[in-house]
C-alpha positions in Angstrom: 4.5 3.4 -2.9 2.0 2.0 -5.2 4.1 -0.9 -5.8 3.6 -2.4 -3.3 -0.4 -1.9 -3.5 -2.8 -4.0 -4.9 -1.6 -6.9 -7.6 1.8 -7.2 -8.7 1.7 -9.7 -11.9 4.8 -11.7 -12.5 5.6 -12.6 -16.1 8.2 -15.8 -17.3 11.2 -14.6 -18.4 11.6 -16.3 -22.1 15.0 -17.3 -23.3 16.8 -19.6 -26.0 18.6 -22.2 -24.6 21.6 -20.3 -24.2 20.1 -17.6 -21.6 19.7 -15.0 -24.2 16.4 -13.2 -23.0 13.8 -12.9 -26.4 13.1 -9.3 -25.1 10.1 -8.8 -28.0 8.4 -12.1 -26.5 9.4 -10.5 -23.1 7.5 -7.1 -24.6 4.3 -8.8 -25.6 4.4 -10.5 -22.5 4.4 -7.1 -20.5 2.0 -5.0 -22.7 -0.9 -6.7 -21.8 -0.2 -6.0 -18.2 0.6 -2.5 -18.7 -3.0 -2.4 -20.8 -4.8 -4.3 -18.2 -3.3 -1.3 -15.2 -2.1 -3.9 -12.6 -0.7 -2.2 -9.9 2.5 -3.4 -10.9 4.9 -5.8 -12.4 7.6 -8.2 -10.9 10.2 -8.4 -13.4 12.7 -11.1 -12.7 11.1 -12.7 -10.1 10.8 -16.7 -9.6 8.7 -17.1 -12.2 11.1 -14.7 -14.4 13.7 -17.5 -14.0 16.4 -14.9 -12.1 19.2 -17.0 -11.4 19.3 -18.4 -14.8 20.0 -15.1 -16.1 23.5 -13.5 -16.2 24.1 -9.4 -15.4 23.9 -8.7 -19.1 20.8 -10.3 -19.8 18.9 -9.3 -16.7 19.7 -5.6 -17.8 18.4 -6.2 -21.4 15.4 -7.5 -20.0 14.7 -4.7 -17.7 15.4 -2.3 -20.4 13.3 -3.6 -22.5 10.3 -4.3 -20.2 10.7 -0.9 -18.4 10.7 0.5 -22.5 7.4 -1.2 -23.0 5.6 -0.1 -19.5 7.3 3.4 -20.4 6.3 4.5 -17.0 2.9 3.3 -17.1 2.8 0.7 -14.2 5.8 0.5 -11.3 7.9 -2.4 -12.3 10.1 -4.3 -9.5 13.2 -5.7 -10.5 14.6 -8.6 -9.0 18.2 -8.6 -7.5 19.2 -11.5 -6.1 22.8 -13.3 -6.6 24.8 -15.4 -4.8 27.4 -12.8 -3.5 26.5 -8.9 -2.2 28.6 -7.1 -4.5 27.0 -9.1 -7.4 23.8 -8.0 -6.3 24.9 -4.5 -5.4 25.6 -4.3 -9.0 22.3 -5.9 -9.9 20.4 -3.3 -7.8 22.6 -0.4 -9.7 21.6 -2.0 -12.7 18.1 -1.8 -11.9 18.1 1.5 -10.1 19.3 3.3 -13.8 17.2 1.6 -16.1 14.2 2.6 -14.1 12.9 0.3 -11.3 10.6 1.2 -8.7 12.3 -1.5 -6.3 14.3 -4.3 -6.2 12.9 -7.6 -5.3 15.8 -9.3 -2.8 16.2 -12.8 -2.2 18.5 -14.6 0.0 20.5 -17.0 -2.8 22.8 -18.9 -1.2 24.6 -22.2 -2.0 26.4 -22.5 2.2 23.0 -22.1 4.3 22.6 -18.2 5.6 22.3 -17.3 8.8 20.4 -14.4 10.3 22.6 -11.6 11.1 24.3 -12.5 7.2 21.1 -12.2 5.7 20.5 -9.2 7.3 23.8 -7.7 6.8 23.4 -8.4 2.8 20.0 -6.3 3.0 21.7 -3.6 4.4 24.9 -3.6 2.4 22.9 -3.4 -0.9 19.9 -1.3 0.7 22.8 1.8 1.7 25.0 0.9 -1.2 22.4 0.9 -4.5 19.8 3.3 -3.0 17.2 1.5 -4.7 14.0 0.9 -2.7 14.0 -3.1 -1.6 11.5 -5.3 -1.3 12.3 -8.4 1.2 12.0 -11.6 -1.1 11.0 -14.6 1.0 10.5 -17.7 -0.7 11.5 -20.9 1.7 10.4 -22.8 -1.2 13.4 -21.5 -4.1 16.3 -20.1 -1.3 15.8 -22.7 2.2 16.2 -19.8 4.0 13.7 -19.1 6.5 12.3 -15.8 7.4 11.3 -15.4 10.9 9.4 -12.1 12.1 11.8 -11.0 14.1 14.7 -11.2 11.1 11.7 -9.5 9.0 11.2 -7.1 11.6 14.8 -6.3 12.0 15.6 -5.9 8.0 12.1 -4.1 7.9 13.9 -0.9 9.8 16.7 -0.5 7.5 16.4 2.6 5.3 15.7 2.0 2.2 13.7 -1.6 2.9 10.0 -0.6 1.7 8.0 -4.0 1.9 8.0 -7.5 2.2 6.8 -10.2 -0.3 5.7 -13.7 2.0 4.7 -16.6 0.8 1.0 -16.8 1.9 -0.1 -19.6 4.6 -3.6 -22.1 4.2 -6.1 -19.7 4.4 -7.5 -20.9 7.6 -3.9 -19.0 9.3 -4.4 -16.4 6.4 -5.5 -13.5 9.7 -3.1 -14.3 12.3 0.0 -14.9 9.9 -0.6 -11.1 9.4 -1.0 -10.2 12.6 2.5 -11.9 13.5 3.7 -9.7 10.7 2.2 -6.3 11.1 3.6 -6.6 14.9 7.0 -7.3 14.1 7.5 -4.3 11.0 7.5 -0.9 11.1 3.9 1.1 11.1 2.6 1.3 7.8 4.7 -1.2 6.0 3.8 -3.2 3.1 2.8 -6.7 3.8 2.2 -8.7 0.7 2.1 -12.2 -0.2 2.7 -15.0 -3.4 1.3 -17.9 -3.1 -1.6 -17.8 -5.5 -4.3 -20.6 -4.2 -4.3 -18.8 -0.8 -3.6 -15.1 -1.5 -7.0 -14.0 -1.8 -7.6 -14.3 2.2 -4.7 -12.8 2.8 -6.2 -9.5 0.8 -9.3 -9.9 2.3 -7.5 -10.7 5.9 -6.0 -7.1 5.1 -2.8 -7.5 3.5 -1.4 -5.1 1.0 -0.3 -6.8 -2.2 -1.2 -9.8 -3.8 2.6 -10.9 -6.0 1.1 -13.1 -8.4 2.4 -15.7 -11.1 -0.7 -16.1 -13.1 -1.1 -12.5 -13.3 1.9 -12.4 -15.6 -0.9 -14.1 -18.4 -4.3 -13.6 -16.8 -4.0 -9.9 -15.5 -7.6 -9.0 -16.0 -9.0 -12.0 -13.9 -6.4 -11.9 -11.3 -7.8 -8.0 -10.8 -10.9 -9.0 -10.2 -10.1 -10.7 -7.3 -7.7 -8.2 -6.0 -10.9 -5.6 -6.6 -13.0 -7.5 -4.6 -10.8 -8.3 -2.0 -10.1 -4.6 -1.1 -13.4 -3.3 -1.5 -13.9 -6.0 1.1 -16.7 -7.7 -0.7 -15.6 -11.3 0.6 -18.0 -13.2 -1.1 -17.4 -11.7 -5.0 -13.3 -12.1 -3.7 -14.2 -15.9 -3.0 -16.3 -16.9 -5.7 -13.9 -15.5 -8.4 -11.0 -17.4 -6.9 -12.4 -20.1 -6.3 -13.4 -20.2 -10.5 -9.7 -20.0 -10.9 -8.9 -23.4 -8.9 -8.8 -25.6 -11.7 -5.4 -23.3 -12.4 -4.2 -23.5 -8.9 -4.7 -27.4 -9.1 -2.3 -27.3 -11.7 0.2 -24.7 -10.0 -0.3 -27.5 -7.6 0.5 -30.6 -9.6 3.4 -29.2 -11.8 4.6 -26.1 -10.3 3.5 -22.3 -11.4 6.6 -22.3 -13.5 6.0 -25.3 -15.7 2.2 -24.2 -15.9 3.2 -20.8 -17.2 5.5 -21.7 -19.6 3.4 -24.0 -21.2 -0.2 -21.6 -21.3 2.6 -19.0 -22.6 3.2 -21.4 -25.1 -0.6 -22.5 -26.1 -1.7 -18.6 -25.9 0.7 -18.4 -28.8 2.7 -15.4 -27.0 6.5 -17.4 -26.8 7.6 -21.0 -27.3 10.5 -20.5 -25.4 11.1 -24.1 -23.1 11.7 -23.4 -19.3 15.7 -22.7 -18.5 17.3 -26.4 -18.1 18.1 -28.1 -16.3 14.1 -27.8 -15.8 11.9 -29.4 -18.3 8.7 -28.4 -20.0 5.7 -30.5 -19.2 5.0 -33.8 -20.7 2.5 -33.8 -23.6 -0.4 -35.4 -20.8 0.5 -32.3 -18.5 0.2 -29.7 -21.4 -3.4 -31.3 -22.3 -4.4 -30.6 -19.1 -3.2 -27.1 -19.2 -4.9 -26.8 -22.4 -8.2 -28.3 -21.0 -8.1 -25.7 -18.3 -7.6 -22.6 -19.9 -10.6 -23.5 -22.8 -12.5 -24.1 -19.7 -12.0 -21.3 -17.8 -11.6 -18.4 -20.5 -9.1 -16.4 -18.2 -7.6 -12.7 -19.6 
């Protein structure tokens, strides 16, 4: 399961104001990923704007990233909707156009509990066949993970890994102790959360999912690099060059960020899906600022 190695890069969806996907922005987005040889890409993800998407156009952009990569890097699909067979359908989707996985979130609108979360893993892990990925992001779905839950959903067949969101990096060691304890031998523990992901490579986690490798794959691999050959200083250094970016992740959120560098780099100028907004002029100077200063590929 290479997937779920290394750095997954995680690429903005761009779309007109209607929710039709621009696949050939979509395409030059992905080709410099697939040139770059991250471990893999998260197609559809938070940053790729999911639930803005209907079935249609998530399947035209899958097929036309997974055309791109044309088999070169794993690409993980996400799945998530509001009702299981929706997302069953999702995952089917995925499955015949060629994903490695499916990246599964909880959506909800009526607060989940635990033994319906887990029942909608299971439902769509027998029913597609499509390798899962657990989603957890507290900060899109409200729905909180506990490491028993992850434990639990970690034994279904079918379940391959699990994408956290990381903790400071002072907790960075024992968050993935709590974790490795409660899954499976030899399941993948990865983590988002750019700022603090770094330790959790270094601490020994398996994947780094990350937003601004979806425009800077080449620097975000550098880090990763380091961080597995466990050369802790190299790992540190090069991420901490990179915190004028994660000051802005910060600020504005990852999404916002993105869309705007995506913008200045001259790839799309595709607007994030409203009812978000694009920055404010003062916010896109300072993203401008920071990408002359810090020359990221």
């Amino acid at each position: 399961m290479t997937f779920a190695r290394g750095l997954s890069a995680f690429p903005i969806t761009p779309m007109n104001t209607n929710g039709r996907v621009d696949t050939p922005a979509l395409q030059r987005l992905v080709a410099p990923l697939t040139a770059a040889k991250v471990d893999s890409i998260g197609l559809l993800g938070s940053t790729g704007s999911y639930p803005f998407l209907s079935r249609d156009e998530r399947r035209r952009a899958t097929d036309a990233a997974i055309a791109e990569v044309n088999g070169r890097v794993p690409v993980l699909v996400g799945i998530g909707a509001l009702r299981t067979d929706e997302t069953i359908n999702l995952a089917r989707d995925a499955k015949a156009a060629g994903a490695a996985a499916g990246l599964l979130a909880p959506v909800s609108y009526t607060p989940l509990t635990e033994d319906e979360v887990f029942e909608h893993f299971r439902t769509v892990a027998e029913t597609s066949k499509l390798p899962i990925v657990i989603y957890d992001n507290f900060a899109t779905t409200h729905f909180k993970f506990t490491p028993d839950l992850t434990g639990r959903i970690a034994r279904i067949p079918g379940v391959v890994a699990v994408k956290g969101t990381s903790p400071e990096a002072s907790l960075a060691a024992d968050h993935l102790k709590q974790m490795r304890a409660a899954v499976p031998s030899g399941f993948s523990v990865g983590y988002a959360g750019d700022w603090n992901s770094m330790e959790t490579l270094l601490a020994g986690g398996d994947a780094w999912y990350c937003v601004a490798a979806g425009l800077f794959p080449k620097s975000c691999l550098a880090i990763t690099r380091a961080a597995q050959a466990g050369n802790a200083d190299e790992a540190r250094r090069l991420n901490n060059a990179m915190q004028p970016l994660w000051d802005l992740f910060k600020q504005f959120s990852s999404l916002r960020v993105m869309y705007a560098a995506a913008e200045q780099m001259g790839i799309t100028d595709a607007q994030p899906p409203r009812p978000v907004l694009p920055l404010p002029h003062a916010a896109q100077d300072k993203v401008a600022e920071v990408l002359k200063e810090l020359k990221l590929s």
